[in-house]
Backbone as numpy.savetxt, mean C-alpha at the origin, in Angstrom:
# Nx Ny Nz CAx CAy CAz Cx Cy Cz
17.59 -1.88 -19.83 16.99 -1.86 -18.51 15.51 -2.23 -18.54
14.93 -3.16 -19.55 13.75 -3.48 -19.36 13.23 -4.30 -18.65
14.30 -4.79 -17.87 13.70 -5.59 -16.79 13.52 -4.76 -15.39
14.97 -4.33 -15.03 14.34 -3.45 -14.00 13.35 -2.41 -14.25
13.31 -1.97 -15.23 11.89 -0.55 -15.78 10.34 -1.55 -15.16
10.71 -2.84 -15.70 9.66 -3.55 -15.52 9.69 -3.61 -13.85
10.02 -3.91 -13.09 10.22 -4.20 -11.29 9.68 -3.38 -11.04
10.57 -1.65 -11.64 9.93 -0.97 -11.01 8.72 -0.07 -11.12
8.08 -0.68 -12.50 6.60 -0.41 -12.60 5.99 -1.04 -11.21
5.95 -2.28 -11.38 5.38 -3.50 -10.42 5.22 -2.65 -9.23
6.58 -2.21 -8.42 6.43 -1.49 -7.55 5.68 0.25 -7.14
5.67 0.31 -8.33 4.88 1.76 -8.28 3.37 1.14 -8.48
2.67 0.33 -9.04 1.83 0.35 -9.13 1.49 -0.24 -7.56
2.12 -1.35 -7.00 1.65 -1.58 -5.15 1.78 -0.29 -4.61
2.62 0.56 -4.77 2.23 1.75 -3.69 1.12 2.61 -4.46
0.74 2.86 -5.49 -0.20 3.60 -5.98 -1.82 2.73 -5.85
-1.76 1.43 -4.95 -3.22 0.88 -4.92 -3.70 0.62 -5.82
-2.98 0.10 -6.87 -3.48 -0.51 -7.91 -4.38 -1.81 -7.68
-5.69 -2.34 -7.67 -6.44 -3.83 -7.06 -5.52 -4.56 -7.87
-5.03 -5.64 -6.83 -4.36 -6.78 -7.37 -3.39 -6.89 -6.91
-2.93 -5.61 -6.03 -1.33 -5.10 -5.91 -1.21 -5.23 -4.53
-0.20 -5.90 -3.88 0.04 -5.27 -2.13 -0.58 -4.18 -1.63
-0.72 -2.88 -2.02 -1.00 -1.76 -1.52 -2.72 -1.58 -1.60
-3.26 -1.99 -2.63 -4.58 -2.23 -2.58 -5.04 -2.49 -1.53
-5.12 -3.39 -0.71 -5.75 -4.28 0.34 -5.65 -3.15 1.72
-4.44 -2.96 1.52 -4.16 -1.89 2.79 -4.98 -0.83 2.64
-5.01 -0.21 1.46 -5.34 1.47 1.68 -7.07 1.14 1.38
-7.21 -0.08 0.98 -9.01 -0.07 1.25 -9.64 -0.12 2.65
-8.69 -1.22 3.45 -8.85 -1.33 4.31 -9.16 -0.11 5.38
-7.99 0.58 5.23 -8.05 1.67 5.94 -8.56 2.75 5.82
-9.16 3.12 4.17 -9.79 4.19 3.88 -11.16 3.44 4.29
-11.74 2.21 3.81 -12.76 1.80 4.93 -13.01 2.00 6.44
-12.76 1.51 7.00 -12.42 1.71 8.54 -12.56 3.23 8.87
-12.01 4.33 8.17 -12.43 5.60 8.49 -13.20 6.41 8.30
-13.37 6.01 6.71 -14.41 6.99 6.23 -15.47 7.32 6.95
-16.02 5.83 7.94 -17.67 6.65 8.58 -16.84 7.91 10.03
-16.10 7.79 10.39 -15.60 8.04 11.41 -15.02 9.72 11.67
-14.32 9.56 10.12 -13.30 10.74 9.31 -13.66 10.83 7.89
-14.87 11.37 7.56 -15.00 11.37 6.29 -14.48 12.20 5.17
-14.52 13.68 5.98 -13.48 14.64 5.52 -12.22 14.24 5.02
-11.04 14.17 6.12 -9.86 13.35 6.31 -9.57 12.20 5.39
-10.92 11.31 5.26 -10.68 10.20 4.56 -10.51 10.71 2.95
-11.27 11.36 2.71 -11.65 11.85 0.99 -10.15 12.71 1.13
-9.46 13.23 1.72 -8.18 13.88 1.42 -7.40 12.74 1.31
-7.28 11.73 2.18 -6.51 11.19 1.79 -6.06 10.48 0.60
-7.54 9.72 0.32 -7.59 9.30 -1.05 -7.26 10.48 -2.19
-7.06 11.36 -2.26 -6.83 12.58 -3.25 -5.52 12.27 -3.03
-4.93 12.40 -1.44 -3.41 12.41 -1.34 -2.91 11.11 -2.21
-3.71 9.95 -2.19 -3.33 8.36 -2.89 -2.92 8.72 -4.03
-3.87 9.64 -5.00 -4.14 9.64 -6.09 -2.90 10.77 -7.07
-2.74 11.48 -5.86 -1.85 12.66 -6.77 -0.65 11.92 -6.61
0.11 10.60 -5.21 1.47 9.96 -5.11 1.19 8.82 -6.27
0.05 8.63 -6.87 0.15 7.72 -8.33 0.72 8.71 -9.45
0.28 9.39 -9.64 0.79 10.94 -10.47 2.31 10.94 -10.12
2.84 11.32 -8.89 4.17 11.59 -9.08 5.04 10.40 -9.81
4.78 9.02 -9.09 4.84 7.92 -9.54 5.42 7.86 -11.04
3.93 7.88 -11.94 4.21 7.73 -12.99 5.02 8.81 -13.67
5.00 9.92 -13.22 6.10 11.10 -13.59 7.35 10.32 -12.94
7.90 9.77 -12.08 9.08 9.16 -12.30 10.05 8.31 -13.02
8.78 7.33 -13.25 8.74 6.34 -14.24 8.82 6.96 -15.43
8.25 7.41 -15.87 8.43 8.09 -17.73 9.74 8.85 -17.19
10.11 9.85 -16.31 11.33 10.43 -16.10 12.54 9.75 -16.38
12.68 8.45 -15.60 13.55 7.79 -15.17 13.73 6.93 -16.60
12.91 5.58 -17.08 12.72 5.20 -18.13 13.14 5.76 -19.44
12.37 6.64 -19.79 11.39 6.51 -21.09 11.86 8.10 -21.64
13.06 8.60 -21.08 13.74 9.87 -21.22 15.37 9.59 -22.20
15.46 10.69 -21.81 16.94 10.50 -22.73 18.12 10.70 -22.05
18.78 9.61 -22.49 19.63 9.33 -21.56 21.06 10.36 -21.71
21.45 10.53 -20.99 23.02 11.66 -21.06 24.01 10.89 -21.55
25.03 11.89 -22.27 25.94 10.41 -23.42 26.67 10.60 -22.01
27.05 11.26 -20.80 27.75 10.61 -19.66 27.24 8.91 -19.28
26.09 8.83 -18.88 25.68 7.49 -18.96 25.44 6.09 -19.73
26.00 6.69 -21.10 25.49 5.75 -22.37 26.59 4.04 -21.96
27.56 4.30 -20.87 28.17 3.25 -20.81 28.21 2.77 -19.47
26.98 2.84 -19.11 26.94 1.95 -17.85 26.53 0.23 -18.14
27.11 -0.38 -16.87 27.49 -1.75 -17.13 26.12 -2.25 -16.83
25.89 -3.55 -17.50 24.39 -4.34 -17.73 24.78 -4.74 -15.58
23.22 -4.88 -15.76 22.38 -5.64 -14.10 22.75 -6.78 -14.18
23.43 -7.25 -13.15 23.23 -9.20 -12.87 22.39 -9.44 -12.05
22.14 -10.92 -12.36 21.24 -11.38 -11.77 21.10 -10.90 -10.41
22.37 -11.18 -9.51 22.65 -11.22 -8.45 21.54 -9.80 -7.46
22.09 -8.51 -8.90 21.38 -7.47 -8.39 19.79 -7.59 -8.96
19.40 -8.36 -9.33 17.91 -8.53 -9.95 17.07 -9.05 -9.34
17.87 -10.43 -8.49 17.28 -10.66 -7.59 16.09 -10.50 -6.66
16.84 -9.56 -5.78 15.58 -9.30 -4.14 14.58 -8.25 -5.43
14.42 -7.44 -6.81 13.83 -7.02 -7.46 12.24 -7.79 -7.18
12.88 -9.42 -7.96 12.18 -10.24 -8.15 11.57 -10.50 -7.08
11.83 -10.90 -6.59 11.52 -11.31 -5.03 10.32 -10.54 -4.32
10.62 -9.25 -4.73 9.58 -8.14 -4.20 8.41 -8.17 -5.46
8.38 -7.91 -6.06 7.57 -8.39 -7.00 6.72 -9.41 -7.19
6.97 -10.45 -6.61 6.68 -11.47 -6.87 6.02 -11.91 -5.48
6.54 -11.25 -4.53 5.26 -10.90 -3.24 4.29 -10.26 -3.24
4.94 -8.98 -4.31 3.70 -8.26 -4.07 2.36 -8.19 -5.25
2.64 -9.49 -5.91 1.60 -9.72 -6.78 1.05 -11.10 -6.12
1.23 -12.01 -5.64 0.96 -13.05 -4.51 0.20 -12.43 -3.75
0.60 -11.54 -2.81 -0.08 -10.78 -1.50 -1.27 -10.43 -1.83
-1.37 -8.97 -3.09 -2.16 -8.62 -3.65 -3.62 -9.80 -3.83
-3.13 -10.85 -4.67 -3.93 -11.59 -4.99 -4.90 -12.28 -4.03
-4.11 -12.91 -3.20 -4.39 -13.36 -1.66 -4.12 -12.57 -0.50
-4.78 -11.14 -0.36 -4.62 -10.79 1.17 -5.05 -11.45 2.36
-5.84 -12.40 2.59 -5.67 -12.67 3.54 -4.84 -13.13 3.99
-3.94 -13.90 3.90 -2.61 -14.51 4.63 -1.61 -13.45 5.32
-1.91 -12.02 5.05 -1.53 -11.02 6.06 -2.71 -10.43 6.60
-3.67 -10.57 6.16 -5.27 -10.05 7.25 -5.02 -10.38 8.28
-4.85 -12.19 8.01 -5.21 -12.73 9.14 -4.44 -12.65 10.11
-3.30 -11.82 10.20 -2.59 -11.96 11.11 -2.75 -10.96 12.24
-3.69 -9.71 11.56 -4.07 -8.47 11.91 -5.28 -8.84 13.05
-6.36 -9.97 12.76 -7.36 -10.11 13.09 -7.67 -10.49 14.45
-6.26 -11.05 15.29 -6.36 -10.98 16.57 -6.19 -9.79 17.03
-5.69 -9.24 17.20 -5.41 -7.52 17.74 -6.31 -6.98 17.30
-6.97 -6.60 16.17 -7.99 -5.93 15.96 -9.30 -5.76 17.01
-9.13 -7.61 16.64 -10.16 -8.09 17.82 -10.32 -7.83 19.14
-9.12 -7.99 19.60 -8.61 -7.54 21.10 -9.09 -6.07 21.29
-8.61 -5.38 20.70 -8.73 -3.77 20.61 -9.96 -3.24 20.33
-11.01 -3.90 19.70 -12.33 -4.21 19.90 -13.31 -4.29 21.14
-12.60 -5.22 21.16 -12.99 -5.97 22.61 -13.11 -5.03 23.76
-11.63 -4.25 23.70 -11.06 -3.91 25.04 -12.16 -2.54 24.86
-12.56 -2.08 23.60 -13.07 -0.44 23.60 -14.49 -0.45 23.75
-15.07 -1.90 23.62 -16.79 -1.93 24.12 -16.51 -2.14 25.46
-15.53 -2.77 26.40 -15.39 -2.97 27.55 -15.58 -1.86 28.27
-14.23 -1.03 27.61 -14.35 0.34 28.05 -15.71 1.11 28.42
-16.42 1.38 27.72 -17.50 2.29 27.13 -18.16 1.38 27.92
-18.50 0.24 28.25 -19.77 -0.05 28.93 -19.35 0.02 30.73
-17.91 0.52 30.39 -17.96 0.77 32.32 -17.68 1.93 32.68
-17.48 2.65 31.41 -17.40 4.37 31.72 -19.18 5.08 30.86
-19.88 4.11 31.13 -21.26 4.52 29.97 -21.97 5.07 31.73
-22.97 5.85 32.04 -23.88 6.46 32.95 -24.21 5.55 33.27
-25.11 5.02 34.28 -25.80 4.36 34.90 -27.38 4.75 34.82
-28.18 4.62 34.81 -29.58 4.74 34.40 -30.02 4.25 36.09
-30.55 5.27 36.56 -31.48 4.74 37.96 -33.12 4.66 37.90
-33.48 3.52 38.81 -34.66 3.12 38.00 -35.47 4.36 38.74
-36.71 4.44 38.70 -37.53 5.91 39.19 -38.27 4.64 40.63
């Protein structure tokens, strides 16, 4: 199983925010964006990031790198077929990683909009100042 062991490193390391990885880009993003806002909140969360890398790799050595039950010693080899969408995911999520923008940018109209719409807001619900 060293190929799938291998996939599913790949994949634990994108959800654990590894830089380089799919999940990187996101959880900077967003632990950016809050921290000035939610700084408290934000620093938990990143703790929360950090301890689901922990379980992570406790799965991985679990799952892997353990001993296997002689009930299981005769299970049938992976085909391709099932190796596949593995690959596939993998192989996005080291692409993505590398190049986030090609999903930024897709974010960057709405952001914008939602931007837009919340200075709009605020400058027609802001006091009025009367002159003396």
């Amino acid at each position: 199983m060293p190929i799938i062991g291998t996939l599913m490193v790949t994949g634990v390391m994108a959800s654990a925010g590894i830089p380089g990885m799919m999940g990187f880009i996101s959880e900077f993003l967003v632990f950016r964006g809050s921290f000035p806002v939610f700084p408290v909140q934000t620093l938990l969360c990143m703790i929360g990031t950090g301890l689901t890398a922990v379980y992570f790799l406790l799965l991985v050595n679990r799952t892997f790198f353990g001993r296997l039950p002689d009930q299981f010693s005769n299970l049938p080899r992976v085909d391709w077929s099932e190796r596949l969408p593995g690959f596939v995911l993998a192989v996005l999520i080291v692409f993505l990683g590398l190049q986030p923008n090609w999903m930024v940018s897709w974010s960057e109209p709405t952001i914008t909009a939602m931007l837009n719409s919340e200075a709009a807001i605020a400058t027609t619900t802001a006091p009025v100042k009367s002159k003396p």
